[in-house]
Each structure stands twice: as C-alpha cells, then as structure tokens.
TORKOL-4160 file (C-alpha; in steps of 0.2 Angstrom, whole numbers, padded with zeros to 4 digits, m for minus):
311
<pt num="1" X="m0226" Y="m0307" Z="0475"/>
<pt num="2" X="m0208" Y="m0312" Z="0472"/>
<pt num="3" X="m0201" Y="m0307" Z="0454"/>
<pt num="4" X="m0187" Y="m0313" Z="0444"/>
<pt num="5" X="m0173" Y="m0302" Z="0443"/>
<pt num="6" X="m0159" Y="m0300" Z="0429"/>
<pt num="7" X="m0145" Y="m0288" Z="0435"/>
<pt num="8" X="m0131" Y="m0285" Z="0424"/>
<pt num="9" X="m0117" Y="m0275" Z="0428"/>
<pt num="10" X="m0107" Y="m0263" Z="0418"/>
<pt num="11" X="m0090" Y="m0266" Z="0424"/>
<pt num="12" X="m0078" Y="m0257" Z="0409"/>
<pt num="13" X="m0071" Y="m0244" Z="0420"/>
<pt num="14" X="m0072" Y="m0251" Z="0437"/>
<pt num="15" X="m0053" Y="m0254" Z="0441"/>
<pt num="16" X="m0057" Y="m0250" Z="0459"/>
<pt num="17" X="m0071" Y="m0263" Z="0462"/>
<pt num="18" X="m0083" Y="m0252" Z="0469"/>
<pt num="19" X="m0097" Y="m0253" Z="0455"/>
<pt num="20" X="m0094" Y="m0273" Z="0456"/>
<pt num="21" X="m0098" Y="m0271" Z="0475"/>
<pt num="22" X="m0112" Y="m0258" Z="0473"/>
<pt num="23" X="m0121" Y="m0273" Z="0463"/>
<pt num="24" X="m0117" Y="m0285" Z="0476"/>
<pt num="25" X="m0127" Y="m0275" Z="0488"/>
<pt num="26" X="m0141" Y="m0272" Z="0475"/>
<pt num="27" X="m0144" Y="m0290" Z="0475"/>
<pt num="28" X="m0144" Y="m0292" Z="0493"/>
<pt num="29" X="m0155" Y="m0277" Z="0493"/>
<pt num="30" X="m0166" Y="m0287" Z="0479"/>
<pt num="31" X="m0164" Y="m0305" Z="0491"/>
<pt num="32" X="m0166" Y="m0299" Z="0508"/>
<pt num="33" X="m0179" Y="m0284" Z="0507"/>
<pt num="34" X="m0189" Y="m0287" Z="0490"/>
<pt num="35" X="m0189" Y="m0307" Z="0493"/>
<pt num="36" X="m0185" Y="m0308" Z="0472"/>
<pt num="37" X="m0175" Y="m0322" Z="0464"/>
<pt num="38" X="m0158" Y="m0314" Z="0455"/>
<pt num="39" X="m0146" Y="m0319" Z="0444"/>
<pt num="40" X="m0130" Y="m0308" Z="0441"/>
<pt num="41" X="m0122" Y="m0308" Z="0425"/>
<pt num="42" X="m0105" Y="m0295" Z="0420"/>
<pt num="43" X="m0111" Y="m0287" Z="0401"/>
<pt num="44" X="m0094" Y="m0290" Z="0397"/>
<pt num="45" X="m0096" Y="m0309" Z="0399"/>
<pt num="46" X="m0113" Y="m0309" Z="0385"/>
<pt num="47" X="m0110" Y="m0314" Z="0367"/>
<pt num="48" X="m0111" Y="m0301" Z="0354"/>
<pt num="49" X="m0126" Y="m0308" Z="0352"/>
<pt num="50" X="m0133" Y="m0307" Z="0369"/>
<pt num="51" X="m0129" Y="m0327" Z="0372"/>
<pt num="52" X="m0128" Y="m0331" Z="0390"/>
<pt num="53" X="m0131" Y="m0348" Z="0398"/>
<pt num="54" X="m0139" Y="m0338" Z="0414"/>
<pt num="55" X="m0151" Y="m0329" Z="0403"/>
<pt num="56" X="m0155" Y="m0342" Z="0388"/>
<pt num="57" X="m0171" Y="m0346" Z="0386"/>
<pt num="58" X="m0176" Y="m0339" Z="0404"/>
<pt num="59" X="m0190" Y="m0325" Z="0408"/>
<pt num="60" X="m0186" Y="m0312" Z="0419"/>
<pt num="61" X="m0199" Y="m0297" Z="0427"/>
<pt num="62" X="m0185" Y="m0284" Z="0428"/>
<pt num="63" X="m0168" Y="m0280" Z="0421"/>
<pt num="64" X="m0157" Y="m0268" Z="0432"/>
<pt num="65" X="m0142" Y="m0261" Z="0426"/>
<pt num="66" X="m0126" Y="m0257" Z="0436"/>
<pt num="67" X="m0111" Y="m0246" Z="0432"/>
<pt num="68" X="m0103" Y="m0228" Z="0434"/>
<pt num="69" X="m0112" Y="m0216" Z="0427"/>
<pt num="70" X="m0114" Y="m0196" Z="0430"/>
<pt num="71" X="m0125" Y="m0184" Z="0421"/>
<pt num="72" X="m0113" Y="m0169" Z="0430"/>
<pt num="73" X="m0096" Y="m0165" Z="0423"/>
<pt num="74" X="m0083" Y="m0170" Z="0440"/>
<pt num="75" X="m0078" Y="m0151" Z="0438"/>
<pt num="76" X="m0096" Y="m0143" Z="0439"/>
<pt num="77" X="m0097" Y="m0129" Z="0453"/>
<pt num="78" X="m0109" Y="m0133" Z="0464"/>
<pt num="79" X="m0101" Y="m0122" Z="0479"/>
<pt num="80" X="m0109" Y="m0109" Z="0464"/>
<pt num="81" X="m0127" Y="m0104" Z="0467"/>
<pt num="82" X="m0131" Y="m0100" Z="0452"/>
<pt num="83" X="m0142" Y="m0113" Z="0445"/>
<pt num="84" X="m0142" Y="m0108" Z="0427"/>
<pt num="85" X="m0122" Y="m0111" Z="0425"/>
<pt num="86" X="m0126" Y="m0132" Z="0429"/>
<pt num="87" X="m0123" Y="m0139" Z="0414"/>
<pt num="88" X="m0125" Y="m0158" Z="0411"/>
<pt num="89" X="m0113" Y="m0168" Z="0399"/>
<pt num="90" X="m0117" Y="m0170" Z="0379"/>
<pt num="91" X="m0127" Y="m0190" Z="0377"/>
<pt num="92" X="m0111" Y="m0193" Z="0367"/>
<pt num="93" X="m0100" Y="m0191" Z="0383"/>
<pt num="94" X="m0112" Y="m0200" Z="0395"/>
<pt num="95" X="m0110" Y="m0218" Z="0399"/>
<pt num="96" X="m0117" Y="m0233" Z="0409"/>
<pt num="97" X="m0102" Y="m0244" Z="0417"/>
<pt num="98" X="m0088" Y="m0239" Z="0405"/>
<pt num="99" X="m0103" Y="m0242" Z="0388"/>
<pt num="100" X="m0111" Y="m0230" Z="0379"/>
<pt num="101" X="m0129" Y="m0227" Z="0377"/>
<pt num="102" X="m0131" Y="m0234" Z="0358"/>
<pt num="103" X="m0119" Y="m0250" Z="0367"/>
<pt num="104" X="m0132" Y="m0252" Z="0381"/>
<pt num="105" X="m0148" Y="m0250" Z="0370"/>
<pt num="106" X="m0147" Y="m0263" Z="0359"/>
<pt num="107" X="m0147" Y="m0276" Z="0374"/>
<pt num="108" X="m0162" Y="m0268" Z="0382"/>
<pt num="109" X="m0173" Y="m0271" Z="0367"/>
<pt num="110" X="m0164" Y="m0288" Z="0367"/>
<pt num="111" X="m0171" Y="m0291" Z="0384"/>
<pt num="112" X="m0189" Y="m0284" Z="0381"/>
<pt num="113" X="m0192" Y="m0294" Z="0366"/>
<pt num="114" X="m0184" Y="m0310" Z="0369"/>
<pt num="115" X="m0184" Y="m0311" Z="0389"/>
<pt num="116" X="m0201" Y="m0304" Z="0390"/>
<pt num="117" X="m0193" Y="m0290" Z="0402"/>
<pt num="118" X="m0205" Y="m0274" Z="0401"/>
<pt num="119" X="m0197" Y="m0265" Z="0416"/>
<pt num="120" X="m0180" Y="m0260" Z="0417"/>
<pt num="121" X="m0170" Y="m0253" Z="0428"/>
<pt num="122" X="m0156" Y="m0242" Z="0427"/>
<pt num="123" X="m0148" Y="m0241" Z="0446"/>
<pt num="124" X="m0132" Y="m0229" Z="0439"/>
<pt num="125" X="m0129" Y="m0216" Z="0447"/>
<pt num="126" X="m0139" Y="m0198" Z="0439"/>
<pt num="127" X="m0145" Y="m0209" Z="0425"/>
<pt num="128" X="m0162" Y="m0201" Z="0426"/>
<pt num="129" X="m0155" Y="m0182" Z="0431"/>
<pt num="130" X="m0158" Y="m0169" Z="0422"/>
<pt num="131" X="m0156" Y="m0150" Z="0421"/>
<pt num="132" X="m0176" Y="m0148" Z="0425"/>
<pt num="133" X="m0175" Y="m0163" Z="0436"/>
<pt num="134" X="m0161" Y="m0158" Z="0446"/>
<pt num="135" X="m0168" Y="m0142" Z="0452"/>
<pt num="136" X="m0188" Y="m0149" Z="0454"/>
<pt num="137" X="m0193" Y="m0149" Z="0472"/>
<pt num="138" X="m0210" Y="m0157" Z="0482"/>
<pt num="139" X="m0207" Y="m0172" Z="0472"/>
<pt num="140" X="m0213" Y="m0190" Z="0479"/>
<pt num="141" X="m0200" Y="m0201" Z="0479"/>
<pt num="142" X="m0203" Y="m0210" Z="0464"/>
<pt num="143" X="m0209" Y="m0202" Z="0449"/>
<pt num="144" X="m0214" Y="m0210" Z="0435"/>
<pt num="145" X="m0222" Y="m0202" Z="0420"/>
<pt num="146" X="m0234" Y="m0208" Z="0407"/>
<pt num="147" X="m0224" Y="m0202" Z="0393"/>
<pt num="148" X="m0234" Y="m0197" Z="0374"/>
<pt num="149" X="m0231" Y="m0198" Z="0355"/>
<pt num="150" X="m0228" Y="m0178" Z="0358"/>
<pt num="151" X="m0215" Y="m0177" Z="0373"/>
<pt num="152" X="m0205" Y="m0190" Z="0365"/>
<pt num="153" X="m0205" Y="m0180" Z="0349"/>
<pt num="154" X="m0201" Y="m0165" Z="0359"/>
<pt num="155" X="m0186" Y="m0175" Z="0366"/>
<pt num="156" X="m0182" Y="m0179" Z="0349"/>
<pt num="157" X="m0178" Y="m0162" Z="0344"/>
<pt num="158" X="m0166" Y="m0158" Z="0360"/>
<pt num="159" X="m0157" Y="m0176" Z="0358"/>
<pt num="160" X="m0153" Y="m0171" Z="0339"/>
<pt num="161" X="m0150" Y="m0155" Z="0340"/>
<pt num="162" X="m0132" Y="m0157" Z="0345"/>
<pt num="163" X="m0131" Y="m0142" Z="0356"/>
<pt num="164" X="m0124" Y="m0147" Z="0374"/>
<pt num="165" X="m0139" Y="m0135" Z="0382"/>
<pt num="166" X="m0152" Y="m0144" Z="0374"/>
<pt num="167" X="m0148" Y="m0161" Z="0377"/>
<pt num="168" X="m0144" Y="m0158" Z="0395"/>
<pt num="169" X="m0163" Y="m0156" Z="0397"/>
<pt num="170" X="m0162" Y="m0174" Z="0393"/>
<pt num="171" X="m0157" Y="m0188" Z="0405"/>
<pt num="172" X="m0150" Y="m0204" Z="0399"/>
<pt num="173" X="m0165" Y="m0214" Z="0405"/>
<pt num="174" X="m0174" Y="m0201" Z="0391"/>
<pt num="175" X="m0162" Y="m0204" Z="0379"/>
<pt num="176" X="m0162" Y="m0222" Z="0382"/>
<pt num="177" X="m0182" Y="m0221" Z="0382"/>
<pt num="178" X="m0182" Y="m0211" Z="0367"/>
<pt num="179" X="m0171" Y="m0225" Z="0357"/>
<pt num="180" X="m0179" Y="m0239" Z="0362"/>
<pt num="181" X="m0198" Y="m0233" Z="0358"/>
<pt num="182" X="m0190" Y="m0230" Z="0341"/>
<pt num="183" X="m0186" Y="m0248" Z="0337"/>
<pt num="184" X="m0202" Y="m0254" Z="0347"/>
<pt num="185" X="m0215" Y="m0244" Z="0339"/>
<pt num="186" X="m0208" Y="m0253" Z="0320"/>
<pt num="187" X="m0209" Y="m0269" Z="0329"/>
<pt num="188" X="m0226" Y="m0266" Z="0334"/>
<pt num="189" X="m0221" Y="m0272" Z="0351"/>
<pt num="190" X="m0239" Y="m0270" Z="0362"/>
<pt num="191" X="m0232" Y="m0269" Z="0378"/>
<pt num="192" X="m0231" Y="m0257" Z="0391"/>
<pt num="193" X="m0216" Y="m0253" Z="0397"/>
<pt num="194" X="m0206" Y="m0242" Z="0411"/>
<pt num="195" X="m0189" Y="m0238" Z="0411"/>
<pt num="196" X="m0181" Y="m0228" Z="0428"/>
<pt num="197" X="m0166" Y="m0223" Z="0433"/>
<pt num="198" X="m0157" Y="m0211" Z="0450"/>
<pt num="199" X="m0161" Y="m0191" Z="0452"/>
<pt num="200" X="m0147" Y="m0193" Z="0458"/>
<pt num="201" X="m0132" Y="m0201" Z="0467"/>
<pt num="202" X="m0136" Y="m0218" Z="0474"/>
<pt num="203" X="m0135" Y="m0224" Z="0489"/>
<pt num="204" X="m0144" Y="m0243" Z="0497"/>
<pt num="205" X="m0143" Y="m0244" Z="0516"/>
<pt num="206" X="m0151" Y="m0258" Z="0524"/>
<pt num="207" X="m0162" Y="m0244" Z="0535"/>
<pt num="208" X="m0171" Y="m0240" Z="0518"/>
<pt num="209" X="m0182" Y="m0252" Z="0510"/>
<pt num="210" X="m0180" Y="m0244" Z="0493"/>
<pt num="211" X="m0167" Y="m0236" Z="0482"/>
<pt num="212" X="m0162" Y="m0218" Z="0489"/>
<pt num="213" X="m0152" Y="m0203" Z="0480"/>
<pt num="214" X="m0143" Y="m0189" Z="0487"/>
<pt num="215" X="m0137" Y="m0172" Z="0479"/>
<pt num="216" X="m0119" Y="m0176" Z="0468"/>
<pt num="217" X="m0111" Y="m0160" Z="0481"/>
<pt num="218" X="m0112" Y="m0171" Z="0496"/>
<pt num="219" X="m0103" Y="m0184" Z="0492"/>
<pt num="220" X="m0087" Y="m0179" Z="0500"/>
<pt num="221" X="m0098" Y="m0179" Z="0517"/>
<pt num="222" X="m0102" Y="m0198" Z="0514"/>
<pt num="223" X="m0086" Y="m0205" Z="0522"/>
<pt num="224" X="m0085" Y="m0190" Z="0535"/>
<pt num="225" X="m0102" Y="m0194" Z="0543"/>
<pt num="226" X="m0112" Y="m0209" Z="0552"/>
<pt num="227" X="m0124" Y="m0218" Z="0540"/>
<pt num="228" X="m0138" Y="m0211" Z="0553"/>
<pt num="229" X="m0130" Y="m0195" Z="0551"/>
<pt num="230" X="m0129" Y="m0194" Z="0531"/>
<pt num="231" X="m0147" Y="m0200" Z="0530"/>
<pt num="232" X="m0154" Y="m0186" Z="0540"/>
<pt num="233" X="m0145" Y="m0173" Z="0533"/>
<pt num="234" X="m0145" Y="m0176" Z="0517"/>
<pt num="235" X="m0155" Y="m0191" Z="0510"/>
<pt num="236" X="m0169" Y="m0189" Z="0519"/>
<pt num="237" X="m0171" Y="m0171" Z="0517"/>
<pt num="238" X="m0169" Y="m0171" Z="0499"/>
<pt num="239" X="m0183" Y="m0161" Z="0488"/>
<pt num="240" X="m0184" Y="m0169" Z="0472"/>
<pt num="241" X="m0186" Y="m0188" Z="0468"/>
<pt num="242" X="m0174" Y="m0202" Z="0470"/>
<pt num="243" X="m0183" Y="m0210" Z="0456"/>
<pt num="244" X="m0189" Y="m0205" Z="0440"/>
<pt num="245" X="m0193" Y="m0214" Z="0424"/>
<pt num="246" X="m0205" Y="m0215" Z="0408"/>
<pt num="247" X="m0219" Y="m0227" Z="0405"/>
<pt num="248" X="m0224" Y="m0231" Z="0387"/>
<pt num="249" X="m0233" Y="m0241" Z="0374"/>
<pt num="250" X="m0222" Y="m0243" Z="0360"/>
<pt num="251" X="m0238" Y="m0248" Z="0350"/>
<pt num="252" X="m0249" Y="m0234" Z="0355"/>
<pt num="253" X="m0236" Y="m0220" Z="0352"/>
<pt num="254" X="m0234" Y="m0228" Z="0335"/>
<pt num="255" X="m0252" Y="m0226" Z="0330"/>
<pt num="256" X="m0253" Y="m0208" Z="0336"/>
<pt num="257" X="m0237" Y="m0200" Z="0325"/>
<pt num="258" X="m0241" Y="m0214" Z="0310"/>
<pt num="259" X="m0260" Y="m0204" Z="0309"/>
<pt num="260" X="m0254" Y="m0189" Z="0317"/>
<pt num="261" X="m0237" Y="m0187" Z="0302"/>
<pt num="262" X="m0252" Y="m0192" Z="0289"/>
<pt num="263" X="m0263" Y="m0177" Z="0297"/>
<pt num="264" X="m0278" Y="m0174" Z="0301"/>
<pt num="265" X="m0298" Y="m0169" Z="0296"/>
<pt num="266" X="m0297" Y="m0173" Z="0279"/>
<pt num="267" X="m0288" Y="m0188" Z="0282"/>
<pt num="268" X="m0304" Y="m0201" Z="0274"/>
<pt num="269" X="m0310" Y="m0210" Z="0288"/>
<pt num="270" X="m0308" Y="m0213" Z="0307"/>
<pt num="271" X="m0300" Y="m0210" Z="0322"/>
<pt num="272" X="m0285" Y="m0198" Z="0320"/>
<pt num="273" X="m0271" Y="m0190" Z="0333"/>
<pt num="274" X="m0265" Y="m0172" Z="0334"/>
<pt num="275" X="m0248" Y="m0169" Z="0345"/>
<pt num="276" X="m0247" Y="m0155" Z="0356"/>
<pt num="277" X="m0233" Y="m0146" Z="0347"/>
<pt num="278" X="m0241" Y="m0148" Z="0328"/>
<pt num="279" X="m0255" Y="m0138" Z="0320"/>
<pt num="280" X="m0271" Y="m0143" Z="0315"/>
<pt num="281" X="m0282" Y="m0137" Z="0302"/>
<pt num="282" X="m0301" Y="m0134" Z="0308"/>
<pt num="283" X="m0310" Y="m0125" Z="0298"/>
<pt num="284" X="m0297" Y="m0117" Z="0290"/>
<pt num="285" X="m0290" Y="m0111" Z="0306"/>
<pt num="286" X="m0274" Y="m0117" Z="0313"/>
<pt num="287" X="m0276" Y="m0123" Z="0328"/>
<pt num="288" X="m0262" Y="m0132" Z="0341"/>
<pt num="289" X="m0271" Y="m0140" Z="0356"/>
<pt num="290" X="m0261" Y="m0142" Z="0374"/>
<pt num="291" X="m0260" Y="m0159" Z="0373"/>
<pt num="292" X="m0264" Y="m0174" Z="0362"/>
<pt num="293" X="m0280" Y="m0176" Z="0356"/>
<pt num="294" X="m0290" Y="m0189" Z="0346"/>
<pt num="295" X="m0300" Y="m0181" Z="0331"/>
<pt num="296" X="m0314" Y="m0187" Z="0319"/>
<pt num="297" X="m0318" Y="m0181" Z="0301"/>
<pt num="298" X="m0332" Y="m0171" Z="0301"/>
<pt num="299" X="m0341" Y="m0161" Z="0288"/>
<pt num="300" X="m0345" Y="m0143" Z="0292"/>
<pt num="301" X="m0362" Y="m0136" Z="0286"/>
<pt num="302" X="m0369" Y="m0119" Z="0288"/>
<pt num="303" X="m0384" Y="m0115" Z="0296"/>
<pt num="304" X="m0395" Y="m0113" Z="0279"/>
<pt num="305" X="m0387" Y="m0131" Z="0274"/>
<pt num="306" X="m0395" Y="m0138" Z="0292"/>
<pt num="307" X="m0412" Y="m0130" Z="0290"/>
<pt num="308" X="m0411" Y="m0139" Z="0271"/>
<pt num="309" X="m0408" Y="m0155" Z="0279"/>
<pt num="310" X="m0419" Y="m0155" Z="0293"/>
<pt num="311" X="m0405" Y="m0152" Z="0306"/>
C-alpha cells in the first residue's frame, strides 16, 4: 500500500551537491519502485520551530533523513587487518548533513509527536554502524531489533561515559534511539516506533529494489568499476546487514525502569520489572536474570508454615 513519505535533507556541508543529489535519487527510488507519495524539504528551510508549509498540519508514514555522515574517522586504516585498531568517532564528532545529533533529535520527536510519523529513516551514510556491527557476519539484510528497558540503559552507560572506546560501540541510529525514547517515555507516547539507518556506505541503483551498503574501504573502486561490476564484488557479497535499526515502545520501556528503579518483591502490590543488568533480591539472595523479567510479590512460607495452613 502506498505510504506518505517526508524526506528532509541535511545540506550544511554539501558544497559539492552530491548529498542534494543522493536525495534526488532516494525519492525517485521512493516514486518509481515503492509507489509512495514524497515531499522533499532542505532542514535548513524549517523554522526553529519546525514550521513548514509542506509539512503543516500534514501526516506522514515515514521521515527519511539525508545528509553526509561517517561513523569511521576519513584517516582510519583499513588496509590494516587488525580489527581491534578500528575505532569509530566520539557522538560529539558525529553529524547527519553538517547537524549534530542533539540538532537533528529534537525534529525527530517533533515529527513523531505532531506528524504522527513512527518510523524514521536515517539514509546517511554508516549512521547505523558500529564497532560490533561493522564486523558481524551472516546477517539478513535488514536487521531490526526489539530494543528493551535494559539495552537502552546499557547504552546509556557507553553514550555517557565519555570514553571514545565506549561510545564507538554506539551508532548514531542508537544514540539518536537512546535520546528520543528519553523524551518519549516522559510524554508517555504509546506508540511503537523504529528508527534505521546504513551498516554502512550507501549506495541506491535502480537494479536493487531496496537500500544497499557497501564496506567504507571500497569506495575508491566505485568510480573505477561498472555498476554490475561493483555490485558483484562488493555489495552483493557483503556479510553483515545493510540495515539496522531499534524498535521501541516509549510507553512500555517507561513502565519497566519506573518499577524496575522503585524495585522489586517488596514493592506492595503488582506486576513489577527486573532489568537484565540489576540485582534482584529473592529470598535474600541476589539474584541477576539474563534478561528482563516480570515478577509478582510473594510471600515465602516454610514447609511447617504450609502443613499449618493446610497447603
């Protein structure tokens, strides 16, 4: 079923015009292969308060985001096969279309609470690569996880822990994820939600019906081969996923780390949530469980207890 599509380009440092055309191609791509209806507007051109006569009072099914990005440093040795020297730039570094992430943010939650947009698309090259992504292999070509209360507050340590190492486990799409559950879960927005981005370099051909990526170290072959040519050898061939995002519901992550932060047992009534990465007390054991789990107050009894009460 046709969708309506909201592409906004991220044009800050495009001097050369190539990101402007790279959009002009995604909503070709969008027109001509996914039959959607798309309206193209620059980020620069919206009001500080996200005015915009294309987009005022309008709903849309997807926003896609265009603009230069890179998760790799343009120095980083990948003639080195030593995987472990690979390191991704700090989040305060990283940019979509000339903006930074606390820039672009803000609009996205703009779009998802007043444009009724709960998938967003982040078509920026390496926007959802990271150290663990970038080296995964047997992928499909679209990965999209179901991300919980605990992972996000996993990620929450590596984004503020202001060490490089740390946060280049996180991809922008994650950082950007992170951020905008934040803000959601306070609204109490009900809502699921996915936000995706490139594993990599990308790269639309009208021979591929979807969005493809290709390894950052191959991109001085792209002008030196035939499109056919490229594709084969280096698109096609590539072991980890082109696509890779988080789905969410602000809502729900809020109700499990509110109950799970108030913790646990004792709590006096109902349904509570333990987190994968925080101790539990059972039975005055501490116990951490491998991933989240509801739990009900109960009231422990010994065996002579039972036998009294007829258990």
């Amino acid at each position: 079923m046709p969708e309506n599509v909201l592409i906004v380009a991220c044009l800050k440092d495009d001097s050369d015009g190539e990101m402007w055309r790279m959009t002009s191609a995604i909503e070709k791509h969008e027109k001509n292969v996914q039959k959607n209806t798309v309206t193209v507007i620059k980020f620069s051109e919206i009001s500080p308060k996200y005015a915009h006569t294309s987009i005022d009072g309008k709903k849309f099914n997807e926003l896609i985001i265009t603009g230069h990005s890179r998760f790799f440093p343009s120095d980083t040795p990948f003639h080195d096969q030593n995987i472990s020297k690979l390191k991704g730039l700090s989040l305060s570094a990283r940019r979509i279309g000339g903006y930074k992430i606390e820039e672009i943010t803000p609009f996205i939650i703009f779009c998802i609470l007043n444009l009724k947009i709960n998938k967003i698309s982040i078509w920026c090259c390496e926007s959802a690569l990271n150290i663990d992504t970038y080296q995964r292999v047997a992928d499909p070509p679209e990965v999209i996880i179901n991300i919980s209360a605990g992972a996000l507050n996993s990620m929450k340590t590596l984004i503020y822990s202001g060490n490089e190492a740390d946060q280049g486990k996180v991809s922008t799409v994650g950082a950007i994820t992170f951020l905008v559950s934040e803000t959601l879960k306070k609204e109490k927005y009900g809502q699921d939600i996915i936000i995706r981005g490139m594993n990599g370099v990308g790269y639309i051909s009208d021979k591929k019906p979807d969005i493809v990526t290709f390894d950052q170290k191959h991109l001085d072959k792209l002008s030196k081969l035939k499109e056919d040519e490229f594709l084969e050898k280096y698109v096609d061939t590539k072991k980890s996923a082109h696509v890779f995002g988080f789905h969410f519901n602000p809502f729900t992550l809020a109700g499990a780390l509110s109950n799970a932060n108030s913790v646990f047992p004792w709590a006096p009534s109902g349904l509570n949530y333990a987190l994968a990465n925080e101790p539990v007390l059972l039975n005055g054991m501490k116990v951490i469980f491998d991933q989240s789990v509801g739990l009900y107050p109960v009231n422990l009894e010994s065996k002579e207890e039972a036998r009294r009460n007829g258990a």
